[in-house]
C-alpha positions as CSV (number, residue, x, y, z in Angstrom):
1,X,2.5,18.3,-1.2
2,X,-0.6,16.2,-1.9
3,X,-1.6,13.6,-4.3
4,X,-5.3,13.8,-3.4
5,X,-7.4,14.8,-6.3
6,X,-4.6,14.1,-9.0
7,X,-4.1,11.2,-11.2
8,X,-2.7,8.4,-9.5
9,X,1.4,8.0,-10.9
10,X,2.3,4.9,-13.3
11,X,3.6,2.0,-12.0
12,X,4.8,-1.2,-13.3
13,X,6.3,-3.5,-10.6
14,X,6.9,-7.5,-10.2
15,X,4.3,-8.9,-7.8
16,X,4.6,-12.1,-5.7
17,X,2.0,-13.8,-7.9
18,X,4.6,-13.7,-10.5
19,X,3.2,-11.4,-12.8
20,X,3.6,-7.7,-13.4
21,X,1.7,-5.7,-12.1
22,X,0.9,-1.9,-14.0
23,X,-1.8,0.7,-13.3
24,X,-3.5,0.3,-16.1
25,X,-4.7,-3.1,-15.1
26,X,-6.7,-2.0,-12.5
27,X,-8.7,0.9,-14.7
28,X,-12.0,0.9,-13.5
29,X,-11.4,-0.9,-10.2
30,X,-10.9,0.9,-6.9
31,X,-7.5,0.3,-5.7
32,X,-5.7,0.4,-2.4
33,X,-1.8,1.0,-2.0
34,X,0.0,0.4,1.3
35,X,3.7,1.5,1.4
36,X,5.9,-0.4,3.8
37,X,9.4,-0.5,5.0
38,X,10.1,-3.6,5.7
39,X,8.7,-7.7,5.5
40,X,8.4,-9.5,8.5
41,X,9.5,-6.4,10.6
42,X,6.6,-5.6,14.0
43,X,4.7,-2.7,12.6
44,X,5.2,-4.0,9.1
45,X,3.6,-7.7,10.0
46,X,1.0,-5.7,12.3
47,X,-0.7,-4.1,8.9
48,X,-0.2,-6.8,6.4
49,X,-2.4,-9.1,9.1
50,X,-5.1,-6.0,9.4
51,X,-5.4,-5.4,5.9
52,X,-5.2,-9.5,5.2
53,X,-8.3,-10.1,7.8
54,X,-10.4,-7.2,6.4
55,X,-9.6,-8.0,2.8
56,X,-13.0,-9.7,2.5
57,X,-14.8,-6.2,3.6
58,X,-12.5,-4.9,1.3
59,X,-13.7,-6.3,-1.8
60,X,-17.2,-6.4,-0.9
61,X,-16.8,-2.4,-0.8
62,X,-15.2,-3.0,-4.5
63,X,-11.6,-2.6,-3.4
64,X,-8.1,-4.5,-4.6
65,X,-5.3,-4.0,-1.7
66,X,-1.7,-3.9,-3.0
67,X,0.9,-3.9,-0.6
68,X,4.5,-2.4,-1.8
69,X,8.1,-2.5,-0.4
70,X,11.7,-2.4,-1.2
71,X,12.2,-6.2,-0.3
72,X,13.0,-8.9,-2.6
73,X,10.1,-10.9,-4.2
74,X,11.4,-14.0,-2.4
75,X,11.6,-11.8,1.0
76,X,7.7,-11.2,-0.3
77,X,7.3,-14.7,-0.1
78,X,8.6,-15.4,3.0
79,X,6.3,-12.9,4.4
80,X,3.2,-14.3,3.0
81,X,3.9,-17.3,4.0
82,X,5.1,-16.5,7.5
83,X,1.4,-14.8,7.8
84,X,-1.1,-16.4,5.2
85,X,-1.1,-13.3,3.8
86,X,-3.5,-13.1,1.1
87,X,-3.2,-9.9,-1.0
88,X,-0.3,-9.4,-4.1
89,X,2.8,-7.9,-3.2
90,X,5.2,-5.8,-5.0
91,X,8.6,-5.3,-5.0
92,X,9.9,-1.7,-5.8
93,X,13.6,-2.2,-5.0
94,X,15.0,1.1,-6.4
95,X,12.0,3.2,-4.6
96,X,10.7,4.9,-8.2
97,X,7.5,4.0,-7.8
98,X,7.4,4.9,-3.9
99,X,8.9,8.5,-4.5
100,X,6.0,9.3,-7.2
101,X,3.5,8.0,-4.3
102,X,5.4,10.4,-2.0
103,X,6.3,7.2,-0.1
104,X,10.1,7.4,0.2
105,X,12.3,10.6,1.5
106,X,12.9,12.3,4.4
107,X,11.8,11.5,7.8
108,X,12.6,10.7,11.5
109,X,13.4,7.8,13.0
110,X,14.7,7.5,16.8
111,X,15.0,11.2,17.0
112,X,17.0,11.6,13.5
113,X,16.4,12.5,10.5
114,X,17.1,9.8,7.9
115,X,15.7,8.9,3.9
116,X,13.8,5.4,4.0
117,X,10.1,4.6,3.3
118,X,7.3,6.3,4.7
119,X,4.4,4.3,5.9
120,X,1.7,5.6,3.8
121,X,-1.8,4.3,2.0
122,X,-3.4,5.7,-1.3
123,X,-7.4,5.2,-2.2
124,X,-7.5,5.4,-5.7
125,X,-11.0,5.4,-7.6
126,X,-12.0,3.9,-10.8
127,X,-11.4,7.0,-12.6
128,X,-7.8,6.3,-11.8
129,X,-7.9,9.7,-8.9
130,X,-6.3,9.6,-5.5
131,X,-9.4,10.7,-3.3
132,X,-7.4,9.8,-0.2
133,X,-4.0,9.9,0.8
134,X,-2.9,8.6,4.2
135,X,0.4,10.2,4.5
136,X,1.9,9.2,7.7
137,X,0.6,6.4,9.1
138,X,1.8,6.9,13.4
139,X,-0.1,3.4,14.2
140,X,0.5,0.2,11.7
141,X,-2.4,-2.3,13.7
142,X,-5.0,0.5,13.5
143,X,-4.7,1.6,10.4
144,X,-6.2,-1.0,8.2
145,X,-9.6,-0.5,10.2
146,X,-9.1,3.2,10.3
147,X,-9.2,3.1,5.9
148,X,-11.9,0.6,6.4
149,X,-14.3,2.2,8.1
150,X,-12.9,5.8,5.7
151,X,-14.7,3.9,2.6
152,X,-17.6,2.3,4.3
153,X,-18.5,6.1,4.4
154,X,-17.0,7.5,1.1
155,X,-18.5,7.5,-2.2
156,X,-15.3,6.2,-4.9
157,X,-16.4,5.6,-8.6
């Protein structure tokens, strides 16, 4: 199932900035989602850094770059401080908003199949529309320059 072309789910979730963060700020801004499993794990740290050293791209191509996880907004701390990480955080401990984003479920790890959070990125446009949904993402270091270079090429009002 895809969430490309649909309107992107509500959310409402604490950020490490210490405010609360809901959809609805960011009408008529482009937004970027990343979905993690876990702060401060290898693959996890490996895309926060991408996405933190193109953020500048980012915003010059009109984008905001949210990351989400399960953890703690003091383990979100941690984590930006661990890496000078310089984008919001936000903490979805129960997985509600994840599940709407098709971020949390069913998947394999190690050869089994277990529930836990997907690796996945949305591009939302000002209209408030997924246009792209990354939904398995195999390699955490490429992918922020893999969605970079997507939107240096995409047109996203």
């Amino acid at each position: 199932m895809t969430l490309i072309d649909n309107k992107a789910p509500d959310f409402d979730l604490e950020g490490s900035d210490g405010r609360r963060h809901r959809l609805q700020d960011y009408a008529g801004r482009r937004l970027l989602l990343f979905f993690y499993p876990r702060d401060n794990t290898s693959g996890c740290t490996k895309e926060a850094v991408g996405f933190r050293d193109l953020k500048p791209e980012f915003e010059k191509l009109g984008f905001v770059i949210l990351g989400i996880s399960r953890d703690s907004l003091a383990s979100h701390q941690r984590f930006i401080d661990n890496h000078e990480l310089n984008m919001v955080l936000l903490s979805d401990p129960d997985a509600r908003v994840m599940k709407a984003y098709h971020a949390f479920g069913e998947k394999m790890m190690y050869g089994k199949q277990v529930s836990g959070v997907i690796r996945s990125t949305v591009l939302i446009c000002a209209d408030g529309i997924i246009r792209k949904h990354w939904t398995k993402v195999a390699k955490a270091e490429q992918h922020p320059a893999q969605v970079l270079e997507y939107i240096k090429d995409f047109h996203c009002e």
